[in-house]
mmCIF file of the N, C-alpha and C atoms, coordinates in Angstrom:
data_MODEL
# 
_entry.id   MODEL 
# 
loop_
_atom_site.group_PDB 
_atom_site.id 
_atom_site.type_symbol 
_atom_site.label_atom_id 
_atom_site.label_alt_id 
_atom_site.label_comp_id 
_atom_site.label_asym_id 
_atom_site.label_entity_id 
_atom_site.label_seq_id 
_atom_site.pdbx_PDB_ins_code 
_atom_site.Cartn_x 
_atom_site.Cartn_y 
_atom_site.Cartn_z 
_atom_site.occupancy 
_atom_site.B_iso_or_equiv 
_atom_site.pdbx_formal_charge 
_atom_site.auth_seq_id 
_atom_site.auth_comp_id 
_atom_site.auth_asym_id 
_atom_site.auth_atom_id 
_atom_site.pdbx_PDB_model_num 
ATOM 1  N N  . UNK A 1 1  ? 0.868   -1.216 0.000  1.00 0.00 ? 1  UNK A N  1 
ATOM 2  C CA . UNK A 1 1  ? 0.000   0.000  0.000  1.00 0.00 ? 1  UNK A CA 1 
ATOM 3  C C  . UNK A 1 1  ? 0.887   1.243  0.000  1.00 0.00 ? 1  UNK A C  1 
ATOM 4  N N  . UNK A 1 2  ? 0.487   2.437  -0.818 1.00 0.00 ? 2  UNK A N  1 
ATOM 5  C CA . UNK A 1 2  ? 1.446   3.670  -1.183 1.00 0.00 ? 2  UNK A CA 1 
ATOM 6  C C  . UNK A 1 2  ? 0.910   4.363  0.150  1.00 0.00 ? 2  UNK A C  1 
ATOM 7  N N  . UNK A 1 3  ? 1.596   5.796  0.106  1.00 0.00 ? 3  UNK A N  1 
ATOM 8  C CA . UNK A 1 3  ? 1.198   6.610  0.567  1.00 0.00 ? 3  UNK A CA 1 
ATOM 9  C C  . UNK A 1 3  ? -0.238  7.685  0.583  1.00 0.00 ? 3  UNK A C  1 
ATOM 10 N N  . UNK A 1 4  ? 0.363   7.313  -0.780 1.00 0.00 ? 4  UNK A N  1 
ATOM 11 C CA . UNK A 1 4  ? -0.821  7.776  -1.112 1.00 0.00 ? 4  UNK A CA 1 
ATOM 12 C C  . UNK A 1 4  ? -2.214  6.882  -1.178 1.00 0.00 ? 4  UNK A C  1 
ATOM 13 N N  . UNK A 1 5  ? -2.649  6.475  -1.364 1.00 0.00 ? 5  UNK A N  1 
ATOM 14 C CA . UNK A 1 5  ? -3.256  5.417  -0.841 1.00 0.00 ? 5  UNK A CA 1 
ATOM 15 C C  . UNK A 1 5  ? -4.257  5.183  0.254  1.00 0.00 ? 5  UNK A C  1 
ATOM 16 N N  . UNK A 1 6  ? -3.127  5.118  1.314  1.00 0.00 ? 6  UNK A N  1 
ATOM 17 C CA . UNK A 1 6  ? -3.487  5.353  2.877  1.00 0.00 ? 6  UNK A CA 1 
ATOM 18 C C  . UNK A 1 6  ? -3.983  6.862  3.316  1.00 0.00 ? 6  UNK A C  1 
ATOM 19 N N  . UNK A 1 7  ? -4.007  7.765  2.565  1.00 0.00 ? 7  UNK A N  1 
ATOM 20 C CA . UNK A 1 7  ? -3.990  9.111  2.863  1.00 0.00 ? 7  UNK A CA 1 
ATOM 21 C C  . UNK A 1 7  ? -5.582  8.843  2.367  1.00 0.00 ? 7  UNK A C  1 
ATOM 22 N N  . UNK A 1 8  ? -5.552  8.502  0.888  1.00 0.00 ? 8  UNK A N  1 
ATOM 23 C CA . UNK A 1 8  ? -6.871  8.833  -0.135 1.00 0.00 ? 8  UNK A CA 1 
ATOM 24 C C  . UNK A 1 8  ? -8.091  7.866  1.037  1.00 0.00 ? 8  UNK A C  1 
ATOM 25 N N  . UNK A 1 9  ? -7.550  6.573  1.569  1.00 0.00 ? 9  UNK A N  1 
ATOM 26 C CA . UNK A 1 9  ? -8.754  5.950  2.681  1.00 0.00 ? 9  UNK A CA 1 
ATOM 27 C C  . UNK A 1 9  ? -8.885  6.662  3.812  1.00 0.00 ? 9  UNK A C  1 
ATOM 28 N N  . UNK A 1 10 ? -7.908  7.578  4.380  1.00 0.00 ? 10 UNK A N  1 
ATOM 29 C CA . UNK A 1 10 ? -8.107  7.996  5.622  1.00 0.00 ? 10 UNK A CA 1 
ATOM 30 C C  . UNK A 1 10 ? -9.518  8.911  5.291  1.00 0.00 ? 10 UNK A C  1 
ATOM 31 N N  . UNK A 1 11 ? -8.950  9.712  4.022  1.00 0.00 ? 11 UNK A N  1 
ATOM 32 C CA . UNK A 1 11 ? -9.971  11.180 3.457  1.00 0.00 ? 11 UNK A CA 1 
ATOM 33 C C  . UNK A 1 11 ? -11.742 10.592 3.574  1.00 0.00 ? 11 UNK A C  1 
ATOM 34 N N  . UNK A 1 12 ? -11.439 9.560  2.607  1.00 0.00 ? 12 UNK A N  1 
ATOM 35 C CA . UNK A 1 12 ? -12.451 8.474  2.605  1.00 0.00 ? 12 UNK A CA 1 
ATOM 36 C C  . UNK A 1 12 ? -13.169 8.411  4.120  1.00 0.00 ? 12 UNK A C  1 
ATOM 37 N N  . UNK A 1 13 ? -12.427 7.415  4.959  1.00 0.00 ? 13 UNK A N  1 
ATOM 38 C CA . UNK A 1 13 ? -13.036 7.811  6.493  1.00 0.00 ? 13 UNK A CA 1 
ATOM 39 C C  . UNK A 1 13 ? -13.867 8.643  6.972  1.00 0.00 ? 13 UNK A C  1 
ATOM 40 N N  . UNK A 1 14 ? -12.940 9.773  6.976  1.00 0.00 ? 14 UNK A N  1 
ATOM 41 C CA . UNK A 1 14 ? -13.404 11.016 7.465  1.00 0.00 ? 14 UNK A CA 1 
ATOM 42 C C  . UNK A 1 14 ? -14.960 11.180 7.167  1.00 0.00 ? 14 UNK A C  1 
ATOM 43 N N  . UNK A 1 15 ? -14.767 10.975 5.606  1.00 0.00 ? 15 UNK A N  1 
ATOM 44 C CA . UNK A 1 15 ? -16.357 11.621 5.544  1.00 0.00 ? 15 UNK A CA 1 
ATOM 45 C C  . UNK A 1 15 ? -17.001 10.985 5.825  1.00 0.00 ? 15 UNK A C  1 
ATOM 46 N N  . UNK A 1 16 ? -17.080 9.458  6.058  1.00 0.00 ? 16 UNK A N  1 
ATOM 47 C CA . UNK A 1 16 ? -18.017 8.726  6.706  1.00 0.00 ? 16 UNK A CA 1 
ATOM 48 C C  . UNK A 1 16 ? -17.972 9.087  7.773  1.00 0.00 ? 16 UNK A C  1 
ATOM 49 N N  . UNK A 1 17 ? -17.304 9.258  8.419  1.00 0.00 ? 17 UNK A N  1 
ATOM 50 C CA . UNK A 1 17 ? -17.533 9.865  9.817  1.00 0.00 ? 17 UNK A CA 1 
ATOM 51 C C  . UNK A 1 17 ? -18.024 11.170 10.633 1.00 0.00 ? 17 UNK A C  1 
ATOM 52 N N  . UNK A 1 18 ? -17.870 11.873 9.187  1.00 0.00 ? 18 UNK A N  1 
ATOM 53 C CA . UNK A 1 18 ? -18.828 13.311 9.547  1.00 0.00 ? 18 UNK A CA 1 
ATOM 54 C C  . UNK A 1 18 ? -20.511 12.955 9.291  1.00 0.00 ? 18 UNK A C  1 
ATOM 55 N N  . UNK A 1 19 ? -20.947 12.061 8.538  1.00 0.00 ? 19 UNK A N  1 
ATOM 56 C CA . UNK A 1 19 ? -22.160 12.037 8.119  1.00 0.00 ? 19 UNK A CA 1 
ATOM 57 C C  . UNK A 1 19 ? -22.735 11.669 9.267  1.00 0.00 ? 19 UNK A C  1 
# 
């Protein structure tokens, strides 16, 4: 897994987690 990657799922997260 890149860096990028892990960054683009964290972003991902997030917004599930604001909803």
């Amino acid at each position: 897994m890149s860096a990028a990657e892990l960054e683009k799922s964290k972003e991902q997260l997030a917004e599930l987690l604001e909803k």
